[in-house]
FIBASE-609148 format. One record per residue (C-alpha): residue number from 1; residue in one letter; x, y, z. Coordinates in steps of 0.2 Angstrom, whole numbers, padded with zeros to 4 digits, always signed. Each point is the difference from the previous one (the first is absolute). Layout:
N
R NUM A X Y Z
...
END
This chain:
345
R 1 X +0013 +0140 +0000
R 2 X +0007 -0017 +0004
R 3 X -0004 -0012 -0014
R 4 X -0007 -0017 +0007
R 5 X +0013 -0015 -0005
R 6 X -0010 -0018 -0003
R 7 X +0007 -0010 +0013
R 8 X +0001 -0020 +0000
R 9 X -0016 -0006 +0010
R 10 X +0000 -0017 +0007
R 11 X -0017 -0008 +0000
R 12 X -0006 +0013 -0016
R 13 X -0007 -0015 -0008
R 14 X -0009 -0015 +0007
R 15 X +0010 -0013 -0008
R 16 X +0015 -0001 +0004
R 17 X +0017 -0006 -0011
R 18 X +0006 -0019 +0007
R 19 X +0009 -0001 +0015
R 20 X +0013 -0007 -0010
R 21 X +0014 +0012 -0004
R 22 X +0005 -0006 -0016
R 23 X -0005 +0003 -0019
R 24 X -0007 -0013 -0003
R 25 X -0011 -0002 +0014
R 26 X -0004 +0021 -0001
R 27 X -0004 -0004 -0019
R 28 X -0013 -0013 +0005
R 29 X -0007 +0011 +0011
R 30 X -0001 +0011 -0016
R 31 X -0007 -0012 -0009
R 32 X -0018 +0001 +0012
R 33 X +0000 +0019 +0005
R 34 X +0005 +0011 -0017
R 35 X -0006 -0013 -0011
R 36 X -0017 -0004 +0000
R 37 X -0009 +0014 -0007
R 38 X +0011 -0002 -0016
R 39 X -0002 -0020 +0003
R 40 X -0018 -0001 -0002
R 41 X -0001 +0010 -0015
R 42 X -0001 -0015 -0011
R 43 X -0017 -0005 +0007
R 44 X -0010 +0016 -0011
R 45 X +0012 +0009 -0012
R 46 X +0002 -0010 -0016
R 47 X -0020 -0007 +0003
R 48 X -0004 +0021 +0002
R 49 X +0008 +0002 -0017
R 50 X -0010 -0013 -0010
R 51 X -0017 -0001 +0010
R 52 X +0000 +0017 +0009
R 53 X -0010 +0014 -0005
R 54 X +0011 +0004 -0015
R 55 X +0004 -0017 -0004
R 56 X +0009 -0004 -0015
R 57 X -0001 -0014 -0012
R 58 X +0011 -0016 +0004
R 59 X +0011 -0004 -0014
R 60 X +0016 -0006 -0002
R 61 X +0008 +0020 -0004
R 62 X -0010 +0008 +0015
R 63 X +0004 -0013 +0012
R 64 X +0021 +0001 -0003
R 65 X -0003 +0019 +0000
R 66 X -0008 +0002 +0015
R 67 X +0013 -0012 +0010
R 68 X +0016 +0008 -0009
R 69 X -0009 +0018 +0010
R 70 X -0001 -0009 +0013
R 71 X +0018 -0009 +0001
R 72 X +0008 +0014 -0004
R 73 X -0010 +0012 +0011
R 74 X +0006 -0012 +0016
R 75 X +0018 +0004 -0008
R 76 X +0002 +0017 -0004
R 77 X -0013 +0007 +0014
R 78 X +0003 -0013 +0014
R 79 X +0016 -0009 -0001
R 80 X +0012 +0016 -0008
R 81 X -0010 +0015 +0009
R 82 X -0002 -0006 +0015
R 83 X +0010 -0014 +0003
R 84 X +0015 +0005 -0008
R 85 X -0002 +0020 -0001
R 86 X -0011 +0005 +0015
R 87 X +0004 -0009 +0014
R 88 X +0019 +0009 -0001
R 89 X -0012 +0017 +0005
R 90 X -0002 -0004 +0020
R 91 X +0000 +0010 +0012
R 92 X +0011 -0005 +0016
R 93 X -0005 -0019 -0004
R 94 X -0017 +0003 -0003
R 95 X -0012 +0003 -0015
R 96 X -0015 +0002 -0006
R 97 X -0007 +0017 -0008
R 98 X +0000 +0010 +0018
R 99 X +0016 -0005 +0002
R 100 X +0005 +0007 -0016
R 101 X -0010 +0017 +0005
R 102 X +0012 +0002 +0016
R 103 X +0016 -0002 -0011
R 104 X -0005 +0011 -0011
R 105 X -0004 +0012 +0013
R 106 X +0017 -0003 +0008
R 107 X +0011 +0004 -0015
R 108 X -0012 +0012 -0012
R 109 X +0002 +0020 +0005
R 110 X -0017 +0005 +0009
R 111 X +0000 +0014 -0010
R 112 X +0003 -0011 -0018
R 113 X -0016 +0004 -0010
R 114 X -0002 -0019 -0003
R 115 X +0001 -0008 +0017
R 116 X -0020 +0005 +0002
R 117 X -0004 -0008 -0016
R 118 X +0008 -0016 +0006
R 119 X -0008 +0000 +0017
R 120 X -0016 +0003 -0010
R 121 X +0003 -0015 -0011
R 122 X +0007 -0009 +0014
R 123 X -0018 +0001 +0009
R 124 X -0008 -0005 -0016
R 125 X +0010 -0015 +0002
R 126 X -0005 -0004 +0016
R 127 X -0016 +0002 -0005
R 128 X -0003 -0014 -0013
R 129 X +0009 -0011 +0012
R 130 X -0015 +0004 +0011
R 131 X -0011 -0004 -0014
R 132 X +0008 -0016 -0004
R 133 X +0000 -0005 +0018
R 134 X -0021 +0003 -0003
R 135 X -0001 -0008 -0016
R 136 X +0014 -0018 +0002
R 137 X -0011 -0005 +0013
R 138 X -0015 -0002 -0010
R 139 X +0005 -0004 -0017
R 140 X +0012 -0016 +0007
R 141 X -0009 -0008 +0011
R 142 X -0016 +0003 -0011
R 143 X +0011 -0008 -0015
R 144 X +0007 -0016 +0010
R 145 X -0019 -0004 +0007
R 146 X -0006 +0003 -0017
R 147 X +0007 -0019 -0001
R 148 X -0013 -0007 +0006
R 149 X -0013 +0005 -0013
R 150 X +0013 -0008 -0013
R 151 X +0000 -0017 +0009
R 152 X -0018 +0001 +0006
R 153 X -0013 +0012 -0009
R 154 X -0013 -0004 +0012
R 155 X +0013 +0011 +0013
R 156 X -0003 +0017 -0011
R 157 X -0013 +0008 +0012
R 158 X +0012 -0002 +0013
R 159 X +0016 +0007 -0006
R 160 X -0005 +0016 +0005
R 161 X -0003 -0005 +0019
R 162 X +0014 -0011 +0003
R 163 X +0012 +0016 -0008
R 164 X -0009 +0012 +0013
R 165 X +0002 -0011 +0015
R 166 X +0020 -0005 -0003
R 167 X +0001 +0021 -0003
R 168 X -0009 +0003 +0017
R 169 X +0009 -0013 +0010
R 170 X +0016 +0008 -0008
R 171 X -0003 +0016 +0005
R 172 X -0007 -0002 +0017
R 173 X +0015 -0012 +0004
R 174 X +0012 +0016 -0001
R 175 X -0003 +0006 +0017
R 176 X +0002 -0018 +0008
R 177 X +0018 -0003 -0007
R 178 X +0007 -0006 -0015
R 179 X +0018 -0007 +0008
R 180 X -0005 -0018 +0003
R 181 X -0006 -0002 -0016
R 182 X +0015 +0008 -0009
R 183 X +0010 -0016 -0001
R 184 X -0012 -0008 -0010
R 185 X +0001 +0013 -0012
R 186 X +0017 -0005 -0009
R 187 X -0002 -0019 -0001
R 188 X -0019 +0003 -0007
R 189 X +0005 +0012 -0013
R 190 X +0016 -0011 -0005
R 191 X -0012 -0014 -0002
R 192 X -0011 +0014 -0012
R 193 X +0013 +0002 -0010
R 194 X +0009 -0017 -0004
R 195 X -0021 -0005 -0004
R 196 X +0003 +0014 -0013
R 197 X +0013 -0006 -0006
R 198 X -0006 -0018 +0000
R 199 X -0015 +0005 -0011
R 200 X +0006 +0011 -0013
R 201 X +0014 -0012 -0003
R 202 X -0012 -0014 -0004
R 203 X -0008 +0011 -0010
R 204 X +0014 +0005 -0009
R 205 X +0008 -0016 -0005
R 206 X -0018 -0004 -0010
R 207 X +0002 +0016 -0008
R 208 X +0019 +0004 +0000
R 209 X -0003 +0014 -0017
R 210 X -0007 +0012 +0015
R 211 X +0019 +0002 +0005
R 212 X +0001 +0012 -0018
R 213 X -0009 +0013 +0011
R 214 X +0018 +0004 +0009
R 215 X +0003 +0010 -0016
R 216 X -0008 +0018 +0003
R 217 X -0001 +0002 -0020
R 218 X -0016 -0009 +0004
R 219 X -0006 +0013 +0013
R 220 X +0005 +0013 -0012
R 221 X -0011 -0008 -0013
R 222 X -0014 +0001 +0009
R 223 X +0001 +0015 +0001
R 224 X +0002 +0004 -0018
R 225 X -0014 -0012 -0003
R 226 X -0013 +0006 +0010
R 227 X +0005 +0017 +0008
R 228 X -0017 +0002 +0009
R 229 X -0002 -0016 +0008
R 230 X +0020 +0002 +0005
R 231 X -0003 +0013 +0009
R 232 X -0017 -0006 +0010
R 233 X +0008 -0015 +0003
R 234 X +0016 +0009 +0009
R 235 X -0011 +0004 +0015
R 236 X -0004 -0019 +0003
R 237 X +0021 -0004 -0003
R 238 X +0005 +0013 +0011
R 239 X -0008 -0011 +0015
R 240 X +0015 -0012 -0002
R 241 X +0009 +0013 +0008
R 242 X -0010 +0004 +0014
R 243 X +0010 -0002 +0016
R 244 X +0016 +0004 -0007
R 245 X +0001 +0015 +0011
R 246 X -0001 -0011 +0015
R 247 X +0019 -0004 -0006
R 248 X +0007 +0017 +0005
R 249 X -0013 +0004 +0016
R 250 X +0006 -0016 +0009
R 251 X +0020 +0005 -0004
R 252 X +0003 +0001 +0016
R 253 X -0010 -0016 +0005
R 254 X +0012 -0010 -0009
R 255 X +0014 +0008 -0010
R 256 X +0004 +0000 -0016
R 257 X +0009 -0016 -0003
R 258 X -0014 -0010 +0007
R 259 X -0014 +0009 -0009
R 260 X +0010 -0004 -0017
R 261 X +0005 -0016 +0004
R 262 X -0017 -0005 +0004
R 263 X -0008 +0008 -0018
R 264 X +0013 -0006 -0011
R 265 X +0005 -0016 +0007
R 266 X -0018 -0006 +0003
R 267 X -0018 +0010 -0002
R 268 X +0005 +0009 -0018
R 269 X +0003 -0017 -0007
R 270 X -0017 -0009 +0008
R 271 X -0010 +0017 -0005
R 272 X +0008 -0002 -0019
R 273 X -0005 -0018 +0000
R 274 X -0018 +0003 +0005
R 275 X -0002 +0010 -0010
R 276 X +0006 -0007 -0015
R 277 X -0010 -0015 +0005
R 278 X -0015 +0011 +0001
R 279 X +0004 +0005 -0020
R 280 X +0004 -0017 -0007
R 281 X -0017 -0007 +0009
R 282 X -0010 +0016 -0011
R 283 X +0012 -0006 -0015
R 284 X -0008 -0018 +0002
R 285 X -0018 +0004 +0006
R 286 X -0005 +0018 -0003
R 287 X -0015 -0002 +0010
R 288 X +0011 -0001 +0015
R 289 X -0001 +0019 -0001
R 290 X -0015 +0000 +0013
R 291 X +0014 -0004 +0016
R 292 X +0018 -0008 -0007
R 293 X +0007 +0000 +0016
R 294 X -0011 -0013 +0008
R 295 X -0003 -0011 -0015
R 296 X +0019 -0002 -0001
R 297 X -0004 -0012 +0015
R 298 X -0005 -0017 -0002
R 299 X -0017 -0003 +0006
R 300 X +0006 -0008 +0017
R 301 X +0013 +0012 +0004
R 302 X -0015 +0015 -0003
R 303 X -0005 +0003 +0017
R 304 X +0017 -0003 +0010
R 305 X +0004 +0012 -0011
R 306 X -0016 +0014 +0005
R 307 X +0006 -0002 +0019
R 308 X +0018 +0003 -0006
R 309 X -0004 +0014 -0009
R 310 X -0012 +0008 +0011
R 311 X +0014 -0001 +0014
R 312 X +0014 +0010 -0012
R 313 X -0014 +0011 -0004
R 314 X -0002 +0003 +0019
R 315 X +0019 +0001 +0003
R 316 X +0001 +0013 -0016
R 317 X -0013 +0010 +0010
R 318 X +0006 +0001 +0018
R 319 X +0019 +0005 -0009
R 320 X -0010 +0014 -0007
R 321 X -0011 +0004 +0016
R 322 X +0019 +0001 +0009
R 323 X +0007 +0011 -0014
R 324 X -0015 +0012 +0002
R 325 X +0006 +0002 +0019
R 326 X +0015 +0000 -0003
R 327 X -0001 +0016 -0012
R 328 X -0012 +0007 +0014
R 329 X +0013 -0002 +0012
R 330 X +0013 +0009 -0011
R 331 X -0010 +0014 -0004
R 332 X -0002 +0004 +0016
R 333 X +0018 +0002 +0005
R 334 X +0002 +0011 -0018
R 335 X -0017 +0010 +0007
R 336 X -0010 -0003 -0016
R 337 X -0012 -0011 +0012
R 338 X -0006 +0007 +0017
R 339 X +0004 -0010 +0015
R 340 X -0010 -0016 +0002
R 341 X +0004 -0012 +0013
R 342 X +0008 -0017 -0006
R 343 X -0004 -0016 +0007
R 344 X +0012 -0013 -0006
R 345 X -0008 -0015 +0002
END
């Protein structure tokens, strides 16, 4: 039997990388495309750890904890996994976890008692990328329209419906293209990220003492100090990471040069900042707790900044909507997937 090789497809995604064929304009690209689920991250975790359903007290030992987990989980699980580690694994050019399926395929024996194990988990992989392809769409845009509540309380009621009709306009736009809107998405999503930047750093310099959190004694503390509440609070930590795969899937989007340049050069230092920024705000005003992210804004810069966000929570969708077809696409020529017809729009 003849086993299926993954082959480069042109149009697999969507979006498409710059027409410019240099790094630096590929790493831009980057910067819209494998980004923005990871970029939008700072609008719900560190408020999920102190006001979510197993929120934990804001003091001054909880609050450098929590943020030493979460720098050091962007550096460890992002930056050296992925960035550094991972992205060497590609198959032909191209990556992403069905990718990595048909390489192993190619080189493991057939009749090697672990190569169906490692389809299995490969599968199981693919499957809670489906899973957060359901779930990114929701909790982001749900999170940056949640601004307006903050800026307006009167708007409360209508949070809900707003988030429903940006979801269903989203999704009902799939079928009528997304390439000329595509452009937009990089210069949006650079603009998202220098606003992080911008925030947390004012933040920062009013509460400079946050900066200690960059020692992971302090994350270790936490845990030593409060093991229970260390370990409810890692499943609101762990959505700092969330989008981190999308690194590898679009490998062969971008390349690896551009996709490290574009995290190491400029969104690991604006999602650092932010948060930071968030921490030094709880440090000051613990009753920030209720939504840091948007009270990091001054009052006039509040609801520029709920269209901003709302708009990189609509890019981080559509790069997961594409990644979703894109894995579809791929099982199909591995024949996990039947065959389906593809519409590239």
């Amino acid at each position: 039997m003849k086993i299926p090789v993954l082959r480069k497809l042109p149009g697999i995604s969507p979006m498409q990388p710059p027409a410019r064929n240099t790094t630096m304009g590929l790493a831009v690209g980057a910067i819209g495309v494998v980004y923005g689920d990871i970029g939008t991250s700072p609008l719900y975790t560190i408020r999920e750890v102190f006001s979510g359903p197993h929120a934990i007290a804001v003091t001054h030992g909880n609050v450098l904890g929590i943020l030493s987990l979460i720098v050091w989980a962007l550096l460890i699980v992002v930056s050296l996994k992925y960035v550094v580690l991972i992205l060497q694994a590609d198959n032909n050019g191209e990556g992403g976890i069905m990718a990595l399926m048909a390489l192993v395929r190619r080189t493991v024996p057939r009749e090697s008692r672990p190569v169906g194990l490692l389809m299995l988990l490969g599968l199981f992989g693919a499957a809670l990328f489906y899973g957060d392809g359901i779930i990114t769409p929701a909790i982001s845009v749900l999170s940056a329209v949640e601004g307006l509540k903050v800026g307006t309380p009167a708007l409360a009621p209508y949070v809900i419906p707003i988030t429903l009709a940006v979801l269903c306009t989203l999704f009902l736009f799939q079928r009528r293209g997304t390439a000329r809107v595509a452009a937009a998405f990089s210069p949006i999503m650079c603009v998202w990220f220098l606003s992080l930047a911008a925030l947390g750093a004012m933040a920062i310099i009013n509460e400079p003492r946050v900066l200690r959190a960059l020692n992971p004694v302090y994350g270790i503390q936490f845990f030593g100090d409060h093991p229970r509440d260390a370990f409810l609070s890692l499943g609101a930590v762990v959505l700092a990471i969330t989008g981190g795969e999308a690194l590898y899937a679009d490998l062969g989007h971008f390349g690896k040069r551009p996709i490290r340049l574009a995290w190491f050069g400029f969104v690991l230092p604006a999602l650092l900042i932010n948060y930071f920024g968030q921490g030094a705000l709880l440090l000051h005003d613990p009753g920030a707790a209720q939504n840091p992210f948007y009270l990091l804004a001054p009052s006039w810069a509040l609801y520029p900044m709920v269209a901003l966000a709302t708009a990189a929570a609509v890019i981080a969708s559509q790069a997961v909507i594409s990644g979703a077809f894109s894995i579809t696409r791929q099982a199909m020529q591995l024949g996990y997937c039947p065959r389906l017809r593809v519409v590239h729009t």
